[in-house]
PDB file of N, H, CA, C and O in Angstrom:
ATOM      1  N   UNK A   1     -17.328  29.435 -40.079  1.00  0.00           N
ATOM      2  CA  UNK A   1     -16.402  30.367 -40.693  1.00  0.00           C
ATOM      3  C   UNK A   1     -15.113  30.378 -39.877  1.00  0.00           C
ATOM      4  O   UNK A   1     -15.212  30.514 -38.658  1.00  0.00           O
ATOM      5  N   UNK A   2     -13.908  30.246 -40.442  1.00  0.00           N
ATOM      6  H   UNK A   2     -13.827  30.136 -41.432  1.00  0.00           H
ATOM      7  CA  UNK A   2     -12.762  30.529 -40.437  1.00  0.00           C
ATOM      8  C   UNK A   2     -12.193  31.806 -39.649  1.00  0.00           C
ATOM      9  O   UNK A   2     -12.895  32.809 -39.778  1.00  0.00           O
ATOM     10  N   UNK A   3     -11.162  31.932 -38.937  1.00  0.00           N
ATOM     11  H   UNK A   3     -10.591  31.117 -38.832  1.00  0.00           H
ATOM     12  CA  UNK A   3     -10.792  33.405 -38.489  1.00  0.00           C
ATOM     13  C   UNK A   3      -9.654  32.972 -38.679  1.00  0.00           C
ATOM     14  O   UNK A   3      -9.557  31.875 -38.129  1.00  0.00           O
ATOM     15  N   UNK A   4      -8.355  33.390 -39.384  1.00  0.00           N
ATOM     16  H   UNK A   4      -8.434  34.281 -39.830  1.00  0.00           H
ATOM     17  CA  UNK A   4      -7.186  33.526 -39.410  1.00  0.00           C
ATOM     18  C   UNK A   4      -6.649  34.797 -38.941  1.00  0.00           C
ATOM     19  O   UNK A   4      -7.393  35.757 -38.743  1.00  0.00           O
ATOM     20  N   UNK A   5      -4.685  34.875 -38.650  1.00  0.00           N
ATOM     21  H   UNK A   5      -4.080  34.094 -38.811  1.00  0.00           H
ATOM     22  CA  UNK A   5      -3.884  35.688 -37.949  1.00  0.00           C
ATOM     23  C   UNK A   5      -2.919  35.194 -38.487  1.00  0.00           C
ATOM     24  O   UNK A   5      -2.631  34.042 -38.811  1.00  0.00           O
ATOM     25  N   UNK A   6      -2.254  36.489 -38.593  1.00  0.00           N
ATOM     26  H   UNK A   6      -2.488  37.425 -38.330  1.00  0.00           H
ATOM     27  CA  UNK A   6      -0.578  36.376 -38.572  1.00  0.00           C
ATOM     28  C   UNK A   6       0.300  36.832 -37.988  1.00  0.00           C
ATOM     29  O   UNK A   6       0.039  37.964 -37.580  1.00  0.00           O
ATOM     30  N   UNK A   7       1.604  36.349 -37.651  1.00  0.00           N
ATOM     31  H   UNK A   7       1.816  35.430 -37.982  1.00  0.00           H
ATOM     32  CA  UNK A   7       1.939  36.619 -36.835  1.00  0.00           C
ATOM     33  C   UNK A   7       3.864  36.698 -37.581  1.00  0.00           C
ATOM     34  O   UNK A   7       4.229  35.739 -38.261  1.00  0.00           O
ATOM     35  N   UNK A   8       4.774  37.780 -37.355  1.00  0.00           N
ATOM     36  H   UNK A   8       4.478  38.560 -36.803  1.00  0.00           H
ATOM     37  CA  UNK A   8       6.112  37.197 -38.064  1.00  0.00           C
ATOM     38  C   UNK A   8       7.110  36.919 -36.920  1.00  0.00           C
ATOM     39  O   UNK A   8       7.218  37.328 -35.763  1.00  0.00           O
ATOM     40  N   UNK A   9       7.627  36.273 -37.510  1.00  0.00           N
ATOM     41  H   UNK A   9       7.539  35.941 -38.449  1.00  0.00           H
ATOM     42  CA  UNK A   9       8.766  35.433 -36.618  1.00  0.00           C
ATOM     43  C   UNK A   9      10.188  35.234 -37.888  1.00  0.00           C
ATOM     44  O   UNK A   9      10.094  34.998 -39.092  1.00  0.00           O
ATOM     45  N   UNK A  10      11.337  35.422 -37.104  1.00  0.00           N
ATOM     46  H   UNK A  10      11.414  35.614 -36.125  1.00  0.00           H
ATOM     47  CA  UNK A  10      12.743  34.944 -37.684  1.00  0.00           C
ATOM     48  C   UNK A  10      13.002  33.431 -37.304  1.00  0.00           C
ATOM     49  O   UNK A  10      12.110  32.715 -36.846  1.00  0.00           O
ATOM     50  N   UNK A  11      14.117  33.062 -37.500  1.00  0.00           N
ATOM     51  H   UNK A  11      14.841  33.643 -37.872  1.00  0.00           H
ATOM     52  CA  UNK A  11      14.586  32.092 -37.787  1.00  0.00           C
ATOM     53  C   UNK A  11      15.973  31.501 -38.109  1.00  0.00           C
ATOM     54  O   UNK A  11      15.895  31.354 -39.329  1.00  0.00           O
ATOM     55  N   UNK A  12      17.092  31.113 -37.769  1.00  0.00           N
ATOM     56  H   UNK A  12      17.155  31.232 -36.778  1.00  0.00           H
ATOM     57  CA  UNK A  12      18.319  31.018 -38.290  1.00  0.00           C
ATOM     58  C   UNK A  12      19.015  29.618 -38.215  1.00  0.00           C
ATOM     59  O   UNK A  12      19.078  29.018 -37.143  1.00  0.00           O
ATOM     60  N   UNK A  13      19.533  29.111 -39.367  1.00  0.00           N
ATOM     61  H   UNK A  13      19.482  29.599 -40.238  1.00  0.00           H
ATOM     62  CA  UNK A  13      20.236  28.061 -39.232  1.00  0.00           C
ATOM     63  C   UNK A  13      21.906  28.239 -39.838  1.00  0.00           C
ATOM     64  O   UNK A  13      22.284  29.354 -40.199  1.00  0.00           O
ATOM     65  N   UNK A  14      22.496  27.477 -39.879  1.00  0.00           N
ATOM     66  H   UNK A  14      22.189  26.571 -39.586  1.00  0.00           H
ATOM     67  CA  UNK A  14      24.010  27.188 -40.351  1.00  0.00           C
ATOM     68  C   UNK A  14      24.142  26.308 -41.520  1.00  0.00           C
ATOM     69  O   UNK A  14      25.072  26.005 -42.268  1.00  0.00           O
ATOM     70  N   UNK A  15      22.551  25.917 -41.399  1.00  0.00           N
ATOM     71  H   UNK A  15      21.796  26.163 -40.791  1.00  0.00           H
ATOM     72  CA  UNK A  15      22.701  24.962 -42.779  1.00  0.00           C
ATOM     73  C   UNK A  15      22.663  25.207 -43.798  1.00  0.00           C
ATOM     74  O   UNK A  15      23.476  24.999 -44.698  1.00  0.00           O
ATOM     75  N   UNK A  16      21.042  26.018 -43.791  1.00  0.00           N
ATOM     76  H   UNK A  16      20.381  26.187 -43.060  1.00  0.00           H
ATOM     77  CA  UNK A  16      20.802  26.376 -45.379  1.00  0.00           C
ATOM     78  C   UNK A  16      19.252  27.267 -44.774  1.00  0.00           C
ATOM     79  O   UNK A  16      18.747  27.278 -43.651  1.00  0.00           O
ATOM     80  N   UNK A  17      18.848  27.922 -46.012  1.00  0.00           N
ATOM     81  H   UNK A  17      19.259  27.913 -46.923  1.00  0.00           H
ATOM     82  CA  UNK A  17      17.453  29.032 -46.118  1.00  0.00           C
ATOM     83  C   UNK A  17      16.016  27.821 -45.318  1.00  0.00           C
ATOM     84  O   UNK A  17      15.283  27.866 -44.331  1.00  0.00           O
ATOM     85  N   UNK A  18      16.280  26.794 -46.557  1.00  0.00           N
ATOM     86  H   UNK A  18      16.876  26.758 -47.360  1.00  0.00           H
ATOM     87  CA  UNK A  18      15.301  25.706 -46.121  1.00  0.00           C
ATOM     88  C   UNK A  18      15.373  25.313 -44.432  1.00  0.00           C
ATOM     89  O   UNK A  18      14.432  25.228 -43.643  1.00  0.00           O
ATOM     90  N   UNK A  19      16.430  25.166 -44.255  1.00  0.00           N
ATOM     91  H   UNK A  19      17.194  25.235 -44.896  1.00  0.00           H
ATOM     92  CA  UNK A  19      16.393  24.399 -43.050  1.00  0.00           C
ATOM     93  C   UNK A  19      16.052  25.204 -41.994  1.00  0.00           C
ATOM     94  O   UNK A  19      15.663  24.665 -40.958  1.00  0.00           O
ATOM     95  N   UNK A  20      16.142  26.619 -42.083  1.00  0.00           N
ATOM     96  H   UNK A  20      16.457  27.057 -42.925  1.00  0.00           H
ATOM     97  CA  UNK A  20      15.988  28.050 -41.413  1.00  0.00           C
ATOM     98  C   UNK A  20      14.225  28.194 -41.438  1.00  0.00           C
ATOM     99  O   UNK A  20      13.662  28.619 -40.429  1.00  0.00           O
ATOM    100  N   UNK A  21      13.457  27.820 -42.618  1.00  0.00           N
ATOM    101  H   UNK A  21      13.915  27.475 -43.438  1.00  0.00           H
ATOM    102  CA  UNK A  21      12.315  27.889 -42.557  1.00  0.00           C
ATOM    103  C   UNK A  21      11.822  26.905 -41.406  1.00  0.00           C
ATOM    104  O   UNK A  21      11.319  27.266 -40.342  1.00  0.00           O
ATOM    105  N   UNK A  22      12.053  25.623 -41.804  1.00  0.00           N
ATOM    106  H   UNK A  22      12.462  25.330 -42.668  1.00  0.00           H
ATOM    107  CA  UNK A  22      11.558  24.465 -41.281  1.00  0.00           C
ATOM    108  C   UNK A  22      11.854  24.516 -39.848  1.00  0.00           C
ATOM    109  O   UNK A  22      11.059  24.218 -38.957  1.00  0.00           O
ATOM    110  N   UNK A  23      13.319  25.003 -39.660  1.00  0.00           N
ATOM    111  H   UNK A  23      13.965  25.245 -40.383  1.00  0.00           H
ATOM    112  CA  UNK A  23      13.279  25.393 -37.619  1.00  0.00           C
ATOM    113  C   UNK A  23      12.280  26.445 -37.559  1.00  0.00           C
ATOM    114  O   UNK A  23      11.636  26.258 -36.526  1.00  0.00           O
ATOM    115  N   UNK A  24      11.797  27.587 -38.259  1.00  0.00           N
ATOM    116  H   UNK A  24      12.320  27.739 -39.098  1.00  0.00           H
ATOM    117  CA  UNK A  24      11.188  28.943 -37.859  1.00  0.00           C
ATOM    118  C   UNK A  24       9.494  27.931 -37.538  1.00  0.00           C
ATOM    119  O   UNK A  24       8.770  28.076 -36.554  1.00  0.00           O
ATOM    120  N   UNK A  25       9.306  27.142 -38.494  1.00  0.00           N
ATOM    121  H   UNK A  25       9.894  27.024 -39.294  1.00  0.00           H
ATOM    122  CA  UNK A  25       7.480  26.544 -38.155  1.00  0.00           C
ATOM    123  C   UNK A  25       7.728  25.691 -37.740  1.00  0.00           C
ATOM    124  O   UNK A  25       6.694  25.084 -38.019  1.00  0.00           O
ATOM    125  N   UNK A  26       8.397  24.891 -37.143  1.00  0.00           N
ATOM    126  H   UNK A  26       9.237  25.384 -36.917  1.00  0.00           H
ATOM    127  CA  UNK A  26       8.666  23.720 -35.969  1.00  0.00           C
ATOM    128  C   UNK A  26       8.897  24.549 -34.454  1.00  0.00           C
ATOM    129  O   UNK A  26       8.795  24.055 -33.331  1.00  0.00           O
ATOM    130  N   UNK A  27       9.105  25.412 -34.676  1.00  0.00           N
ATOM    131  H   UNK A  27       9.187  25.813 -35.588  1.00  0.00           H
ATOM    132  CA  UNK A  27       9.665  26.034 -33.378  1.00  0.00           C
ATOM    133  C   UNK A  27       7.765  26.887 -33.092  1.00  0.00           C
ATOM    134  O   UNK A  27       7.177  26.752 -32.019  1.00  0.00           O
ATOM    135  N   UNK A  28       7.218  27.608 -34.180  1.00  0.00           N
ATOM    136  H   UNK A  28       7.696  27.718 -35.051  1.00  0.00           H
ATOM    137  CA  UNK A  28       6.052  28.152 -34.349  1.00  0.00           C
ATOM    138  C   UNK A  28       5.122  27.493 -34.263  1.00  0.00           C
ATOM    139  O   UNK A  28       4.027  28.040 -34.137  1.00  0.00           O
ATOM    140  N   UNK A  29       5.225  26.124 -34.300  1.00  0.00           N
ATOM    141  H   UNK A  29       6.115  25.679 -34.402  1.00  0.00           H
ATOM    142  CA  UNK A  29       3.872  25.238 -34.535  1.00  0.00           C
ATOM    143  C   UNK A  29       4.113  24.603 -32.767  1.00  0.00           C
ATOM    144  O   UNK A  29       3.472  23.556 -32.692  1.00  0.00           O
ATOM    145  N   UNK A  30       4.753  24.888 -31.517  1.00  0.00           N
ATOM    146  H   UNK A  30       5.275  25.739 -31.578  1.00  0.00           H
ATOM    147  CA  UNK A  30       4.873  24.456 -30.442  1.00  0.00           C
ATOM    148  C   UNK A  30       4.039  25.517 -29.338  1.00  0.00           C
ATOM    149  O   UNK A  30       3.840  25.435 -28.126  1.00  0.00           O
ATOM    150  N   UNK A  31       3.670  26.518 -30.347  1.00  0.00           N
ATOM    151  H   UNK A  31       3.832  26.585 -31.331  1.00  0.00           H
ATOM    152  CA  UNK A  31       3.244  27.384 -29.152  1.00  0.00           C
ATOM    153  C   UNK A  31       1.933  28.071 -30.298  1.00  0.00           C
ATOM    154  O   UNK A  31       1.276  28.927 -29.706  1.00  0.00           O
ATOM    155  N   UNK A  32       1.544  27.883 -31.527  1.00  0.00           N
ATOM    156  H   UNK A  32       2.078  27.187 -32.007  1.00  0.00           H
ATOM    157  CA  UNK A  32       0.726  28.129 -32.289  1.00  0.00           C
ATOM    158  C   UNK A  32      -0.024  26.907 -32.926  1.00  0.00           C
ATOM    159  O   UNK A  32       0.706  26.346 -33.745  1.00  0.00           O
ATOM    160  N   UNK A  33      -0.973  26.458 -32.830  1.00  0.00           N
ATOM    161  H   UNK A  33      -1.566  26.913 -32.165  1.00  0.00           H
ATOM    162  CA  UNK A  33      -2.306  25.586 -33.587  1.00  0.00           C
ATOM    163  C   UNK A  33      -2.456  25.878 -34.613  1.00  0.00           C
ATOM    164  O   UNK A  33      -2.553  27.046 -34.987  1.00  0.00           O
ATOM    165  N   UNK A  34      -2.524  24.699 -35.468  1.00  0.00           N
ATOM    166  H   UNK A  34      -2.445  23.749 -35.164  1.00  0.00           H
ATOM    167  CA  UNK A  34      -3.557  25.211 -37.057  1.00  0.00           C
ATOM    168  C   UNK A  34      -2.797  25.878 -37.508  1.00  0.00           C
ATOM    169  O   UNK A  34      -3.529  26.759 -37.958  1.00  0.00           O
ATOM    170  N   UNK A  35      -1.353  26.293 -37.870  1.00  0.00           N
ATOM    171  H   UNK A  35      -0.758  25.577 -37.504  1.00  0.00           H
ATOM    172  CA  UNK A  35      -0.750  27.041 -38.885  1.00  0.00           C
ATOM    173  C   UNK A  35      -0.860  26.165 -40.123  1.00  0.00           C
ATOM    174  O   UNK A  35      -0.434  25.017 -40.253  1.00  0.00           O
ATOM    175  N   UNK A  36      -1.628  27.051 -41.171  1.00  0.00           N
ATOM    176  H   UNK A  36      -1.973  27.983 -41.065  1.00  0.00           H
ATOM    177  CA  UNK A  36      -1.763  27.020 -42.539  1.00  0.00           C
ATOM    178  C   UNK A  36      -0.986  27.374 -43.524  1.00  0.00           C
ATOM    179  O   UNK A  36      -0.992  26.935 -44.674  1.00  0.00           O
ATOM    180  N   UNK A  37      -0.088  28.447 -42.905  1.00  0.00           N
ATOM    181  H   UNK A  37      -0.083  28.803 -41.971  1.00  0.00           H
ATOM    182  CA  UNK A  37       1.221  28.594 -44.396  1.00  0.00           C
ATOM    183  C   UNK A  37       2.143  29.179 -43.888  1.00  0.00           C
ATOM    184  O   UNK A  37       2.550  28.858 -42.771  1.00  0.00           O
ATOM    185  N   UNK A  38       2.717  30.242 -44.648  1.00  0.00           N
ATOM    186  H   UNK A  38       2.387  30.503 -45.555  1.00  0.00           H
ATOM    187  CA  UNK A  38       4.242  31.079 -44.179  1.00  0.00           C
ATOM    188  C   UNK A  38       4.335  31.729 -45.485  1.00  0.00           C
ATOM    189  O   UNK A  38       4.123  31.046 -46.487  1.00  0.00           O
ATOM    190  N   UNK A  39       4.689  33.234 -45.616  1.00  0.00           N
ATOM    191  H   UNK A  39       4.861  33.789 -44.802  1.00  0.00           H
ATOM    192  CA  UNK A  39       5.166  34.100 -46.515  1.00  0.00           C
ATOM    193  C   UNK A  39       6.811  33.946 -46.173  1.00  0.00           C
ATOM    194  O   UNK A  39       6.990  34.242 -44.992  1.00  0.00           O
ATOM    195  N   UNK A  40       7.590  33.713 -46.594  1.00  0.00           N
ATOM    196  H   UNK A  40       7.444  33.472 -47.554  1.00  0.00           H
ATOM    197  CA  UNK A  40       8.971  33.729 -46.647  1.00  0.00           C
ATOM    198  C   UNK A  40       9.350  35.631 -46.976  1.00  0.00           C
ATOM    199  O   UNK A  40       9.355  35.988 -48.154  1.00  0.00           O
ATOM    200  N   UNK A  41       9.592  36.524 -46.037  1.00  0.00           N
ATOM    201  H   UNK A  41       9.587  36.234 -45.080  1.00  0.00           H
ATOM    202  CA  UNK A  41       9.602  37.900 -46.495  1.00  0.00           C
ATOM    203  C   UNK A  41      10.946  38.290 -46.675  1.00  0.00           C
ATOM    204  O   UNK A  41      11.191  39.077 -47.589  1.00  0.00           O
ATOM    205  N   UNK A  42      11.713  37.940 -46.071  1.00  0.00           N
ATOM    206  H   UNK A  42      11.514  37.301 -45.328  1.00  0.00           H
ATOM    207  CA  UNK A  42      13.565  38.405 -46.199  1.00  0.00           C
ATOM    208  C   UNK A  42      13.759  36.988 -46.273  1.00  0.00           C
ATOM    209  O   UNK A  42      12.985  36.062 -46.028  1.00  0.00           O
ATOM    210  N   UNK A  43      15.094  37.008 -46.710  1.00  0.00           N
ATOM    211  H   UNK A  43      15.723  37.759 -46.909  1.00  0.00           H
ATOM    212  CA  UNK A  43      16.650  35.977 -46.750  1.00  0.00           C
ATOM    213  C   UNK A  43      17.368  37.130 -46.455  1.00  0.00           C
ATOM    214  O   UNK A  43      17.224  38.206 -47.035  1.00  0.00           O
ATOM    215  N   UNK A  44      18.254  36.866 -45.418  1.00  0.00           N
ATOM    216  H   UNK A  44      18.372  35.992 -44.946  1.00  0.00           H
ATOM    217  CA  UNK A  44      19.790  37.246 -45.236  1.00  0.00           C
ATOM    218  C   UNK A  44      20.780  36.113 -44.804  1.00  0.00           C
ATOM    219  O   UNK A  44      20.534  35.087 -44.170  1.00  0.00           O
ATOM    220  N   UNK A  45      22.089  36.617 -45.367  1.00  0.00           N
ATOM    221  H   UNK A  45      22.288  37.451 -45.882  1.00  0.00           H
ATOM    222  CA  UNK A  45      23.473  35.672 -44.699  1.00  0.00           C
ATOM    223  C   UNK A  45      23.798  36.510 -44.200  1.00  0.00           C
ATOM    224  O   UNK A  45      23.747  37.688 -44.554  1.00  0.00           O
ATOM    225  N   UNK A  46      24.470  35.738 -42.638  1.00  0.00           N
ATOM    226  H   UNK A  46      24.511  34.781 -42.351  1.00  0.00           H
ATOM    227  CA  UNK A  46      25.997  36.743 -41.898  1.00  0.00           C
ATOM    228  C   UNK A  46      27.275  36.066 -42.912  1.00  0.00           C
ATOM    229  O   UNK A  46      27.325  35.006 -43.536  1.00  0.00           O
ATOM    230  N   UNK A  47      27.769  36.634 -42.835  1.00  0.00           N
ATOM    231  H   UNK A  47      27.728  37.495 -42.328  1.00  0.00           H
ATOM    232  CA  UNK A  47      28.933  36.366 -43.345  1.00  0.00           C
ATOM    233  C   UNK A  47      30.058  36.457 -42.438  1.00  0.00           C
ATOM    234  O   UNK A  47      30.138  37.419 -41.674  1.00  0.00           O
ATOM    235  N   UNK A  48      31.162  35.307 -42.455  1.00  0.00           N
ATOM    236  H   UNK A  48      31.097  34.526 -43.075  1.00  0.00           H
ATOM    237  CA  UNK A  48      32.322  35.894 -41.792  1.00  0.00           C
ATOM    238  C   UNK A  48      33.855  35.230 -42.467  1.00  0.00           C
ATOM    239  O   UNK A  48      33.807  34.161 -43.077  1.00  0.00           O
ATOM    240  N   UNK A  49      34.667  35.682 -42.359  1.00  0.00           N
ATOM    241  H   UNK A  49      34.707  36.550 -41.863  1.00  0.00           H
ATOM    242  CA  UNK A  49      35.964  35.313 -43.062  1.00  0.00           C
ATOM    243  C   UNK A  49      35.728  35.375 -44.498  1.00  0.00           C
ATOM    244  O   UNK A  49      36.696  34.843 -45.042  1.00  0.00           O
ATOM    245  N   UNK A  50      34.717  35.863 -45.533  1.00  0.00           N
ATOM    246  H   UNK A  50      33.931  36.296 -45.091  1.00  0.00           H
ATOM    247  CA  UNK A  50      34.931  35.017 -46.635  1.00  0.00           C
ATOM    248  C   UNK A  50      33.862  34.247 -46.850  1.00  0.00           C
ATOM    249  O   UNK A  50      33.542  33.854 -47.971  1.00  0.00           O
ATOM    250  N   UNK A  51      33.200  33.964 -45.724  1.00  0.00           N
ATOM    251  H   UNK A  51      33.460  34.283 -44.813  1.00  0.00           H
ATOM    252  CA  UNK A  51      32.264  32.953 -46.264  1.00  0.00           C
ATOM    253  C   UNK A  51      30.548  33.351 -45.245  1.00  0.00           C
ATOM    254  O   UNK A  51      30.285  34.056 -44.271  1.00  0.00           O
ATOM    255  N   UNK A  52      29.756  32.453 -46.146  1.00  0.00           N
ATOM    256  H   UNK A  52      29.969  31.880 -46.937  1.00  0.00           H
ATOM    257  CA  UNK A  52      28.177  32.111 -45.265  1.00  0.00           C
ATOM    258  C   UNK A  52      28.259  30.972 -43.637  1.00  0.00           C
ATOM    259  O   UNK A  52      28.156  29.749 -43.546  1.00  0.00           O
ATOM    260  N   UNK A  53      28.542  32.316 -42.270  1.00  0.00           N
ATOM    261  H   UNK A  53      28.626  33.310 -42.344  1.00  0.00           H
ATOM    262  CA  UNK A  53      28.165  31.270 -41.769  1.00  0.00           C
ATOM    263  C   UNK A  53      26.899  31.062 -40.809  1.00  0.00           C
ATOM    264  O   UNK A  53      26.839  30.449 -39.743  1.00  0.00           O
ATOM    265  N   UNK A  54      25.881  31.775 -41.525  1.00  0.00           N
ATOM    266  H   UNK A  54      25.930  32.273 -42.391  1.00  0.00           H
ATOM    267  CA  UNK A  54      24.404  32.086 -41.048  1.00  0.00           C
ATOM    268  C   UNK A  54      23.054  32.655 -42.035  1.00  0.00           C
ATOM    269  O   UNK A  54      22.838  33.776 -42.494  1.00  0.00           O
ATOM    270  N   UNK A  55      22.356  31.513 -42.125  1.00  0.00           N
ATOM    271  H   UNK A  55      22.532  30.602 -41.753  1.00  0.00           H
ATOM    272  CA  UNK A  55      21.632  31.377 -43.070  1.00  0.00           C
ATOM    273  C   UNK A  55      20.204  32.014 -41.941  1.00  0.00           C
ATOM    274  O   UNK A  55      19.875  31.238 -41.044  1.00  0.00           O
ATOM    275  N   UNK A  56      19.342  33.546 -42.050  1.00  0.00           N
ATOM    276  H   UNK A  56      19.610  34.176 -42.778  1.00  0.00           H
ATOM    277  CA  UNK A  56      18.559  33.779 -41.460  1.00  0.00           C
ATOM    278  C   UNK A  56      17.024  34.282 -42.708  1.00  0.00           C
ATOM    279  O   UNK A  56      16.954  35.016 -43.694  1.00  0.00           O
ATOM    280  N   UNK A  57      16.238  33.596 -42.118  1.00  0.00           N
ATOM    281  H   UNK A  57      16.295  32.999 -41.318  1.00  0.00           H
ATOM    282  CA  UNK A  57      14.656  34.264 -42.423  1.00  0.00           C
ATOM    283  C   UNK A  57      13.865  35.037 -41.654  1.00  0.00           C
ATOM    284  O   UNK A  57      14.108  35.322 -40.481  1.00  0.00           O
ATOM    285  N   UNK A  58      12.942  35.380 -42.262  1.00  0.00           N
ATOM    286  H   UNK A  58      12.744  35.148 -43.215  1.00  0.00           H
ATOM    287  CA  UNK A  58      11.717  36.681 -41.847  1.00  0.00           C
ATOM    288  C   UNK A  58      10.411  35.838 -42.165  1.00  0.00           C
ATOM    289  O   UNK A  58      10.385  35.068 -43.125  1.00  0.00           O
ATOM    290  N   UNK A  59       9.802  35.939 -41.687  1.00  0.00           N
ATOM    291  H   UNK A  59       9.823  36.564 -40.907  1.00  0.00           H
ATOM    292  CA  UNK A  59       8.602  35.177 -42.326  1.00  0.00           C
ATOM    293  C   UNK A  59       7.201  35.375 -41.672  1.00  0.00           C
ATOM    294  O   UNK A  59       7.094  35.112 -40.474  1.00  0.00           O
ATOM    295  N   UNK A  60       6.262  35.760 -42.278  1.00  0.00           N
ATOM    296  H   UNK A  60       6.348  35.974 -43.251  1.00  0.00           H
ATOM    297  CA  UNK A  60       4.697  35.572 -41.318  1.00  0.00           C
ATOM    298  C   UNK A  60       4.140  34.155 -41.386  1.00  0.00           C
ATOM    299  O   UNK A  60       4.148  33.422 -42.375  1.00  0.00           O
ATOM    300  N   UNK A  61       3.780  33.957 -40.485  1.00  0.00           N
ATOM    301  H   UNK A  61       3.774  34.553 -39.682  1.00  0.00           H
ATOM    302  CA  UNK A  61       2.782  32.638 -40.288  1.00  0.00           C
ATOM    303  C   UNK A  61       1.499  32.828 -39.920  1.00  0.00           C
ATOM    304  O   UNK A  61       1.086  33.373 -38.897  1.00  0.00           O
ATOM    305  N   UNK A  62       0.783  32.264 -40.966  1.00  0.00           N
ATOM    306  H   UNK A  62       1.119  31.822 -41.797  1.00  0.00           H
ATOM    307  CA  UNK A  62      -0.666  32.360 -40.501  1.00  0.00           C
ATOM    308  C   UNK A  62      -1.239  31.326 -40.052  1.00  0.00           C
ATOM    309  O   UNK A  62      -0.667  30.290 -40.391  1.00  0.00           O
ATOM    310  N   UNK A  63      -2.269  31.170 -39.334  1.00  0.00           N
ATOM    311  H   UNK A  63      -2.734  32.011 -39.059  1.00  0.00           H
ATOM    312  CA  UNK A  63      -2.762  30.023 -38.265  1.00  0.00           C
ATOM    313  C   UNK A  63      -4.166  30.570 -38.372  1.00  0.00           C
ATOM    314  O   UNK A  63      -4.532  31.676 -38.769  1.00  0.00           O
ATOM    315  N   UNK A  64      -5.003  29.349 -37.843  1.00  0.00           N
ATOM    316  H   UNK A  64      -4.705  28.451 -37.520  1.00  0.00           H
ATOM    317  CA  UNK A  64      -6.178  29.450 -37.756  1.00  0.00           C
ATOM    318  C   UNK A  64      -6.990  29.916 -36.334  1.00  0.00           C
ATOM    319  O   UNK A  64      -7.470  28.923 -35.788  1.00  0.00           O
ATOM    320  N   UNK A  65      -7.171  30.757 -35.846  1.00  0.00           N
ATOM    321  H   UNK A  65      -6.782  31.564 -36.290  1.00  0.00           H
ATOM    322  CA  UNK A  65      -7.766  30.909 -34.156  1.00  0.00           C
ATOM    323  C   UNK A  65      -8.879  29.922 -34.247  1.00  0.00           C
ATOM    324  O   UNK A  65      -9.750  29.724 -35.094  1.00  0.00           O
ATOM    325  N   UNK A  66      -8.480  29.180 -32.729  1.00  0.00           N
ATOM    326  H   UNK A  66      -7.773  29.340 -32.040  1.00  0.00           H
ATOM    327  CA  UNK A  66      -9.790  28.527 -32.502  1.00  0.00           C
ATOM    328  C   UNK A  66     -11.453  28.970 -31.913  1.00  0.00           C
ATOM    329  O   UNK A  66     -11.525  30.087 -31.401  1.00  0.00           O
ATOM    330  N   UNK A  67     -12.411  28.357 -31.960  1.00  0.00           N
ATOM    331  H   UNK A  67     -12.353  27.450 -32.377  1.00  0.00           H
ATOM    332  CA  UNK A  67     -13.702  28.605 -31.605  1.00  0.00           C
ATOM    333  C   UNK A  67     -14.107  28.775 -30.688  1.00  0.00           C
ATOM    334  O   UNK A  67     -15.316  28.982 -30.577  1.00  0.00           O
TER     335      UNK A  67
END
């Protein structure tokens, strides 16, 4: 049997939402094993001048604890 956890973590890029995810579980999967998914819970932009220049997420990650 299985034991899962979650855990939330942010995330921010300049690029885009996607690319903000993909740093948040690359950065999460270096210090966490066995992550199985991600709830995406917020999107926000900073904004400045006029424009998007900070693309940030919220997100839980769940992982599997080991045996």
């Amino acid at each position: 049997m299985a034991v899962a956890k979650v855990t939330e973590i942010s995330a921010s890029s300049t690029k885009g939402f996607e690319d903000a995810i993909q740093a948040g579980i690359a950065r999460a999967s270096k210090t966490l094993e066995h992550i199985r998914g991600a709830w995406v819970k917020d999107l926000k932009v900073v904004a400045e001048n006029g424009r998007v220049s900070e693309y940030r997420v919220r997100m839980k990650i769940t992982f599997v604890l080991k045996d």
